[in-house]
Residue frames as a rotation matrix with the C-alpha (Angstrom) as fourth column:
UNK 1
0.363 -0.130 -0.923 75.99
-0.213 0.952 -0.218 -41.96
0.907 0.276 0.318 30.91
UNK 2
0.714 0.063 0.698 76.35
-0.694 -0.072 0.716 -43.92
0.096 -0.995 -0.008 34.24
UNK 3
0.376 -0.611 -0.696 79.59
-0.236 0.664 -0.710 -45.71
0.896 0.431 0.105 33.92
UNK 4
-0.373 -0.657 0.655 80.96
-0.909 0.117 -0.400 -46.15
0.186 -0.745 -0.641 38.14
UNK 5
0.260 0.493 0.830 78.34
-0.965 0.127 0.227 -48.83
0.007 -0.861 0.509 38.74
UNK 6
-0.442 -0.864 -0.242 78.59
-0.897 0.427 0.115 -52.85
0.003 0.268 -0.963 39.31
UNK 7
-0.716 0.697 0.034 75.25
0.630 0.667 -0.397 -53.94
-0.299 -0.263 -0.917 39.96
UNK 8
-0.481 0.609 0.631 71.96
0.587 -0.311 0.747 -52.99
0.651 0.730 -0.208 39.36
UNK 9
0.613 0.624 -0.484 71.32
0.790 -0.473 0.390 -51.66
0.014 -0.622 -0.783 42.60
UNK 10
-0.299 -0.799 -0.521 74.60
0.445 -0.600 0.665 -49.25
-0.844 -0.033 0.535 42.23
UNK 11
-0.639 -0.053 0.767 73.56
0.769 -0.047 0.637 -48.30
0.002 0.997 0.071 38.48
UNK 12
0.174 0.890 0.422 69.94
0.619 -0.432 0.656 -47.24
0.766 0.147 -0.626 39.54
UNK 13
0.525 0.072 -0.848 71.40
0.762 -0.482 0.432 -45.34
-0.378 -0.873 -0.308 42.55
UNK 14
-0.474 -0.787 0.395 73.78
0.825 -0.239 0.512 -43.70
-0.309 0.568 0.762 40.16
UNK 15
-0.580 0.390 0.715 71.66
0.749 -0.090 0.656 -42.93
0.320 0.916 -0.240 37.94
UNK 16
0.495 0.838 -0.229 69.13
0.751 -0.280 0.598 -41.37
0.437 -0.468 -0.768 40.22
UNK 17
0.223 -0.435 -0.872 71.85
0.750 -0.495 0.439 -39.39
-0.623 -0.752 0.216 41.51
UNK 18
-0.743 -0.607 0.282 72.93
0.513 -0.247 0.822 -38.29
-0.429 0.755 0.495 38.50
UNK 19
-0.168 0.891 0.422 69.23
0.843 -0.091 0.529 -36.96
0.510 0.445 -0.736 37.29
UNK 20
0.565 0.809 -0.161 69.11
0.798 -0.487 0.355 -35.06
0.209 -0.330 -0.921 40.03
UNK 21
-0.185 -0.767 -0.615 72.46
0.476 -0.617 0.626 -33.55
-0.860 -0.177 0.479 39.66
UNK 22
-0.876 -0.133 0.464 71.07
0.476 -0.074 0.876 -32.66
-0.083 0.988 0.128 36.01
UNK 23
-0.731 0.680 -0.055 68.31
-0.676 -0.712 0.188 -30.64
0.089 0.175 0.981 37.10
UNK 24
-0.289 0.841 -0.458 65.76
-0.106 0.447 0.888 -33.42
0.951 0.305 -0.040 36.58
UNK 25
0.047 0.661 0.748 63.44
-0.998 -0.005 0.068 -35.34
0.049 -0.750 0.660 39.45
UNK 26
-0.811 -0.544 -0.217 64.08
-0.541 0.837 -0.076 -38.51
0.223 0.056 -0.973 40.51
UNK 27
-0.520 0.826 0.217 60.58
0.062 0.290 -0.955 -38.96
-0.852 -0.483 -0.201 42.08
UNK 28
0.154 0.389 -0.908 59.30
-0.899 -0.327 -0.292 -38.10
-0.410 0.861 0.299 38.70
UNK 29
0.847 0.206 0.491 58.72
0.040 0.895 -0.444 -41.25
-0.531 0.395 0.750 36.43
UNK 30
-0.053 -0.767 -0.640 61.68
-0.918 -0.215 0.334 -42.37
-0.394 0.605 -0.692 35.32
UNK 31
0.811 0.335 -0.480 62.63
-0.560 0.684 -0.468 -45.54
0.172 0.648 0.742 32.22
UNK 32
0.055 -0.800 0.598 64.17
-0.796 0.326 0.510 -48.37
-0.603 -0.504 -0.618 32.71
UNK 33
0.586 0.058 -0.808 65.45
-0.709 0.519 -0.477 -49.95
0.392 0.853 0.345 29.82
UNK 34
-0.033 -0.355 0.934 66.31
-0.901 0.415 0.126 -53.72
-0.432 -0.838 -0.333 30.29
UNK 35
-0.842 -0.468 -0.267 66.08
-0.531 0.639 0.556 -57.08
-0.090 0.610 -0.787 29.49
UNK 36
-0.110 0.961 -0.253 62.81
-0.621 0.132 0.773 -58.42
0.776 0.242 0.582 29.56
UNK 37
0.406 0.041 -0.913 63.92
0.464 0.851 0.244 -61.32
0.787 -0.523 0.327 31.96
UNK 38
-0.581 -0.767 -0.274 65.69
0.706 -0.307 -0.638 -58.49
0.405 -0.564 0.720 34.13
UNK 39
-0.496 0.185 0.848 63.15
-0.004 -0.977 0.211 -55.62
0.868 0.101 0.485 34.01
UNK 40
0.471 0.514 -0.716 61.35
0.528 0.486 0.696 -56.93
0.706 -0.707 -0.043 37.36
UNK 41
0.392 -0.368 -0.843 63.82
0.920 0.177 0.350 -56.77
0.021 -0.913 0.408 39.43
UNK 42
-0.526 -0.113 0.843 65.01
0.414 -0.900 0.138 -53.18
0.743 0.421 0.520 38.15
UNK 43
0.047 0.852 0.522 61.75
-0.194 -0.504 0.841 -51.74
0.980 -0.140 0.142 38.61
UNK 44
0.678 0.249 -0.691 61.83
0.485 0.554 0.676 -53.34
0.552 -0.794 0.255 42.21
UNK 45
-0.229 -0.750 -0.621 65.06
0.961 -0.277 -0.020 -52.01
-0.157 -0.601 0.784 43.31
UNK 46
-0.683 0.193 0.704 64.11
0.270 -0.830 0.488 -48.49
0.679 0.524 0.515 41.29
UNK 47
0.287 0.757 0.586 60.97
-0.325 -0.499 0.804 -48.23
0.901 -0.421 0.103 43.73
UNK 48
0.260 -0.579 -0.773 63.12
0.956 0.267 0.122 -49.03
0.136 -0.771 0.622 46.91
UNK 49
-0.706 -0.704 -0.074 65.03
0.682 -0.705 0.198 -45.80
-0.192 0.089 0.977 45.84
UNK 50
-0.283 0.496 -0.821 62.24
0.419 -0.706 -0.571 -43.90
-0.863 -0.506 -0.008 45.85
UNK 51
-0.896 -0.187 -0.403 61.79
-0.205 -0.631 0.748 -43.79
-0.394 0.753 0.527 42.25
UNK 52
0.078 0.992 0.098 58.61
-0.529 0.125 -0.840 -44.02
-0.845 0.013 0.534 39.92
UNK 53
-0.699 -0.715 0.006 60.24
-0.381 0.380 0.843 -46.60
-0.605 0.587 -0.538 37.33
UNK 54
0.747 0.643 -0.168 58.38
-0.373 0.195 -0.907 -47.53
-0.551 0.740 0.386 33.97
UNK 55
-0.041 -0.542 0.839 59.85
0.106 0.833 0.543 -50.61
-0.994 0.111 0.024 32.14
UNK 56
0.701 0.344 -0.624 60.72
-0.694 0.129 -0.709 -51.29
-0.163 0.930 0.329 28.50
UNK 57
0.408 -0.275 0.871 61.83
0.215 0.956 0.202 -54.74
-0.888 0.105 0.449 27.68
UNK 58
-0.339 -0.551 -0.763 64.81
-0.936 0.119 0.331 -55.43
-0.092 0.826 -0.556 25.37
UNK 59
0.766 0.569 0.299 63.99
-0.586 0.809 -0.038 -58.51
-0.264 -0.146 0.953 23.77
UNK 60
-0.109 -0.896 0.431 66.12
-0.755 0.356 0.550 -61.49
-0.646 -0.266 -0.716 23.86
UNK 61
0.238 0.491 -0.838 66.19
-0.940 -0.101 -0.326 -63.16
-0.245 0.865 0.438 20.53
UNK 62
-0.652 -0.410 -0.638 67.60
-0.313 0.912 -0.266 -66.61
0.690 0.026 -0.723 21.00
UNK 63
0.462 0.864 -0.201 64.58
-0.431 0.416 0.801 -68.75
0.775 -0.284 0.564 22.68
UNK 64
0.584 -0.158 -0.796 67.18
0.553 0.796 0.248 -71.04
0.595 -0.585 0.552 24.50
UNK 65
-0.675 -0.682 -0.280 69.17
0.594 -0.277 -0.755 -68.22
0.438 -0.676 0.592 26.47
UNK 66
-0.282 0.757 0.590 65.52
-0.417 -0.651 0.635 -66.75
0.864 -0.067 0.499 27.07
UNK 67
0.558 0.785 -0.271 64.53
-0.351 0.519 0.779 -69.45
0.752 -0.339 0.565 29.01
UNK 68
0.035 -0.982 -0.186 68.00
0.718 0.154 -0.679 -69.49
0.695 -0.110 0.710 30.61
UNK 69
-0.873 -0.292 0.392 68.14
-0.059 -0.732 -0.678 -65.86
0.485 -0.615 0.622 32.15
UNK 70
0.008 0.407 0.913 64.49
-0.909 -0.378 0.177 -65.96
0.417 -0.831 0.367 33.55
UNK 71
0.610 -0.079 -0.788 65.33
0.488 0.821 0.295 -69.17
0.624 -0.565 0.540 35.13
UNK 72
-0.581 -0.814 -0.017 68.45
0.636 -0.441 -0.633 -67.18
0.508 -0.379 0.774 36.61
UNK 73
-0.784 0.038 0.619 66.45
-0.186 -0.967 -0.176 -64.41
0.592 -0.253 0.765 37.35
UNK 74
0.594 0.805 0.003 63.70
-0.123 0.087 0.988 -66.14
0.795 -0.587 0.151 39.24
UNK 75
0.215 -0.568 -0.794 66.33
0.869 0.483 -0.111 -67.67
0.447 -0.666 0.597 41.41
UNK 76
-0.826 -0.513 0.233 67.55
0.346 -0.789 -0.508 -63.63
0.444 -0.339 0.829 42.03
UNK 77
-0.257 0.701 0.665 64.52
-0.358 -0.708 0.609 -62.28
0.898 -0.081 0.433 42.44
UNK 78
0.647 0.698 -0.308 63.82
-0.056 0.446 0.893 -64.93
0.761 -0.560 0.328 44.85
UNK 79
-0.144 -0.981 -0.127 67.32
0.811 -0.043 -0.584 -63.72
0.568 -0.187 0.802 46.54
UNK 80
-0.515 -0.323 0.794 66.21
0.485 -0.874 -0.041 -60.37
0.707 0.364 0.607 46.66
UNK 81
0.436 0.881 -0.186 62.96
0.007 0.203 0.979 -61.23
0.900 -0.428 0.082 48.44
UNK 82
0.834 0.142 -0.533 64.66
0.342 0.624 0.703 -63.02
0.432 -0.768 0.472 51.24
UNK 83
-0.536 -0.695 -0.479 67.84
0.834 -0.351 -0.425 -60.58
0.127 -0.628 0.768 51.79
């Protein structure tokens, strides 16, 4: 369990660190479990870090905070792009 981080780029560096302190392979495909409206940008930062990142989408069961976070999240992604 990766509990230091505060972002998603800190989490997935964690993490990755943490695999490879555990014997595993970070270059090896690794899962990223997420929100569905979140799992983009993950995967994006995940293959920055050098990783091989395969998505699985929590789903978000209320229609009107669905349509909420990927509104949010276009707005990041489109953050993410341009820093």
């Amino acid at each position: 369990m990766e509990d230091k981080s505060f972002s998603t780029e800190e989490n997935i560096a964690n993490s990755l660190a943490k695999i490879d302190e555990h014997g595993g392979n970070a270059d090896s495909p690794v899962a990223i479990v997420s929100s569905e409206y979140h799992l983009y940008r993950a995967k994006y930062i995940a293959r920055e870090k050098g990783a091989e990142p395969l998505g699985v989408a929590a789903h978000t069961s209320y229609p009107v905070l669905m349509a909420n976070y990927f509104i949010r999240a276009a707005f990041a992604v489109l953050y993410m792009w341009i820093m």
